[in-house]
C-alpha positions in Angstrom: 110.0 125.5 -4.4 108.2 126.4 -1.2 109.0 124.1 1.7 106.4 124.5 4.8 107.6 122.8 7.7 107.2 122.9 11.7 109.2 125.9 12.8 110.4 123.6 16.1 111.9 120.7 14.1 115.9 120.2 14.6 118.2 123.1 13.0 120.0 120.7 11.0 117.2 119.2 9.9 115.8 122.9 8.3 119.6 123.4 7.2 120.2 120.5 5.1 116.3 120.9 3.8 116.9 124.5 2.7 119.1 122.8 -0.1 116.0 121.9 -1.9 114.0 124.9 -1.7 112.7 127.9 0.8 111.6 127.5 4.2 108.4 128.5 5.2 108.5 128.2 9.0 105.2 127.4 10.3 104.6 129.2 13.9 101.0 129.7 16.1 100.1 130.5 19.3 96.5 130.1 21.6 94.8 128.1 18.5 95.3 124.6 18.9 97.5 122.9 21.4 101.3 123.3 22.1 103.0 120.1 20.8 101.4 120.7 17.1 100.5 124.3 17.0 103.4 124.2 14.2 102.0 121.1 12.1 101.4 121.9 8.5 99.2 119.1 8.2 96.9 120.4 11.2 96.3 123.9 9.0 96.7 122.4 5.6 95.2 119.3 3.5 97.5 119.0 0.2 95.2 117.5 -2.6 97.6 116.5 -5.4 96.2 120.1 -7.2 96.4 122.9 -5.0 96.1 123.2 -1.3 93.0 124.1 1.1 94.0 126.2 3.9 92.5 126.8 7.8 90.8 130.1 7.6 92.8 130.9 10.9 95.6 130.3 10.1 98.3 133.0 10.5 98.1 136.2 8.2 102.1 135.8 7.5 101.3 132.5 6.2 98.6 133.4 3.8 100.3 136.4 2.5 103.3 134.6 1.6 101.4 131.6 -0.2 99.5 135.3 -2.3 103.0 136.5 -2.8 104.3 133.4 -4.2 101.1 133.0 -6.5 100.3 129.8 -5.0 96.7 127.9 -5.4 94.9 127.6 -2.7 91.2 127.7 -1.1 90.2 128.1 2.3 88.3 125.9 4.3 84.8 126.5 6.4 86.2 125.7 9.6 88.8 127.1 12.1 91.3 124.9 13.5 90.4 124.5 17.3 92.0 124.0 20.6 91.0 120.3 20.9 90.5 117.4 18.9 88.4 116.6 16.9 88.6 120.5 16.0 92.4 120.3 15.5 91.9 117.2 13.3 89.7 118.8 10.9 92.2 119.0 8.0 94.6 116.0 8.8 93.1 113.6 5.9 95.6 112.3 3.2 94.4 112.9 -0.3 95.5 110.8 -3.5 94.6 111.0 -7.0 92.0 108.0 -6.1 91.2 108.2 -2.6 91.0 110.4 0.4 91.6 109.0 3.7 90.3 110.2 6.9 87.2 110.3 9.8 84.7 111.4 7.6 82.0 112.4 10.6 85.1 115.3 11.5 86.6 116.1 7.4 86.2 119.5 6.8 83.3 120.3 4.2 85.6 121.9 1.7 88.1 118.9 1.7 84.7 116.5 1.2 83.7 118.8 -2.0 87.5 118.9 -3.3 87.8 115.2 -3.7 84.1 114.2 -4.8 85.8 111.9 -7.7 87.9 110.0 -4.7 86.8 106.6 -3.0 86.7 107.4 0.6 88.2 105.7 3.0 86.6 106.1 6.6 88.5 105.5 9.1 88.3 106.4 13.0 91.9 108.0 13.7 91.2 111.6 13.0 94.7 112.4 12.6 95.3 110.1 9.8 98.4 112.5 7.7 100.2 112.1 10.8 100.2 108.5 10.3 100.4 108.1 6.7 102.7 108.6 4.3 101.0 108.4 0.7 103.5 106.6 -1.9 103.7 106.6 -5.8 101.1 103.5 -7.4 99.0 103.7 -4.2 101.4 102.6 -1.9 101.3 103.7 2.0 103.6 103.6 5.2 101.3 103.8 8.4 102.0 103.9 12.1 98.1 103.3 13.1 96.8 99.7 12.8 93.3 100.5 12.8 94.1 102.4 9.0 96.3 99.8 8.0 93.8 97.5 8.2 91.0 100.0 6.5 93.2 100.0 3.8 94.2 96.5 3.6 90.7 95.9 3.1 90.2 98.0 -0.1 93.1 95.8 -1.8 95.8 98.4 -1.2 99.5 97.9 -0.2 100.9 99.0 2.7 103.8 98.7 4.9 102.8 98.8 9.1 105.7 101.0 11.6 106.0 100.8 15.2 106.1 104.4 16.0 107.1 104.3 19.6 110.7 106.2 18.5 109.2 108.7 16.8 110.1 111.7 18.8 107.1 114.7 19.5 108.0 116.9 22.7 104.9 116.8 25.0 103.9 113.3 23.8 105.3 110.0 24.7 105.8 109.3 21.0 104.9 110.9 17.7 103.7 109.4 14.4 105.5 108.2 11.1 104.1 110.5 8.8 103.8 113.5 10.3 108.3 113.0 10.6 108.0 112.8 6.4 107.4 114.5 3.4 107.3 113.6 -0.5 108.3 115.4 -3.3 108.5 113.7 -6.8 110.9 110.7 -6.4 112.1 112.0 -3.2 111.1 110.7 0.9 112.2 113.1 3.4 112.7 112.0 6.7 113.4 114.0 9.9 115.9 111.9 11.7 117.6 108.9 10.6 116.5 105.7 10.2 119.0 104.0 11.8 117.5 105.4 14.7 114.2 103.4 13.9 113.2 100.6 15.4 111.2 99.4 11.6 114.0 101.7 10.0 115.2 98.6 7.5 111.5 98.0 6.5 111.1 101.2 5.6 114.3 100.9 3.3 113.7 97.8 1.9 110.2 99.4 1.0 111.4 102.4 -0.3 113.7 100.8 -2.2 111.2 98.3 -3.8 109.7 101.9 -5.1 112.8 103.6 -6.6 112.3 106.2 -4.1 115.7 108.3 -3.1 115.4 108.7 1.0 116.8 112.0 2.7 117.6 111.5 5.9 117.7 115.0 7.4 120.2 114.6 10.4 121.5 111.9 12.5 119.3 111.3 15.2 115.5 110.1 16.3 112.6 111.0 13.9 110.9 113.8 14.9 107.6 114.2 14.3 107.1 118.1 12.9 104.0 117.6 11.2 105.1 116.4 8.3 107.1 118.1 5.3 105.2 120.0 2.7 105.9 120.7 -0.8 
């Protein structure tokens, strides 16, 4: 299994994740800024099939998805230096809906997920604060997509993310320190170092989901963990 992750995120959080599969090591430089030029979910949007792909992003990366016989399509746009531009393919995308600022979505994403109720929302950089669960279930560090999802019926857990570590920032995002994979939650940091840390356990829990703390310290927001 390919694991594509942040290539600044702790060393013993990549160490104890290379147990379940192969690091891909995400890296960029002069496309979009500093403290996310690493993100997977700035370059990638993960659709439950397949995976839709910057058109800039690097050539290493691209190869290695060919290699590996992966499915993917590109998007239209580039990945640019500035939000919205850098925001472009951070939507979350379930069997049943697709979350994100629709006025910035990247026209491919749009077309890939036709048969999904879309959620509009004005945070651009909506994977960063959302982590998608099984039965459409979601942990979110932004209010404002709480709420839009609260109003379509759907149940989801609010997080303070003011521990969430991302260098350059004051504070990072909840989802963009996770990753999913089957009946696994990956987390980089421990939640012990989390302010909402036992209300994300007891909701984990509640969803028979195993949680993976990857080292002992502050979550660190890498751009999330992709599978």
């Amino acid at each position: 299994m390919l694991i594509i992750i942040d290539h600044k995120i702790p060393e013993a959080a990549k160490k104890k994740l290379a147990q379940f599969g192969e690091l891909l090591e995400l890296e960029t430089h002069g496309i979009t800024y500093d403290a996310i030029s690493g993100h997977p979910d700035i370059f990638f949007c993960k659709p439950p099939e397949g995976l839709i792909v910057a058109p800039n992003t690097p050539g290493r990366i691209i190869e290695k998805l060919r290699a590996l016989q992966l499915s993917f399509q590109f998007g239209k746009n580039d990945v640019d230096i500035q939000y919205p531009g850098s925001a472009i393919y951070n939507a979350v995308v379930t069997n049943s809906f697709c979350i994100h600022n629709m006025q910035i979505t990247d026209p491919v994403i749009l077309t890939a997920t036709e048969s999904c109720v879309k959620i509009d929302v004005k945070q651009g950089y909506v994977r960063c604060n959302v982590l998608a669960l099984k039965n459409d279930h979601f942990i979110v560090s932004d209010p404002g997509i709480f709420q839009a999802l609260r109003d379509q019926n759907l149940d989801a857990c609010l997080v303070n993310p003011s521990d969430v570590k991302l260098p350059g920032f004051r504070h990072g995002f909840f989802g963009g320190a996770c990753g999913v994979h089957e009946d696994k939650v990956f987390i980089i940091g421990s939640l012990s170092c989390f302010g909402d840390g036992g209300k994300i356990r007891n909701y984990l829990e509640e969803l028979d989901y195993e949680l993976i703390e990857l080292y002992d310290g502050p979550l660190f927001d890498g751009g999330s963990i992709m599978f």
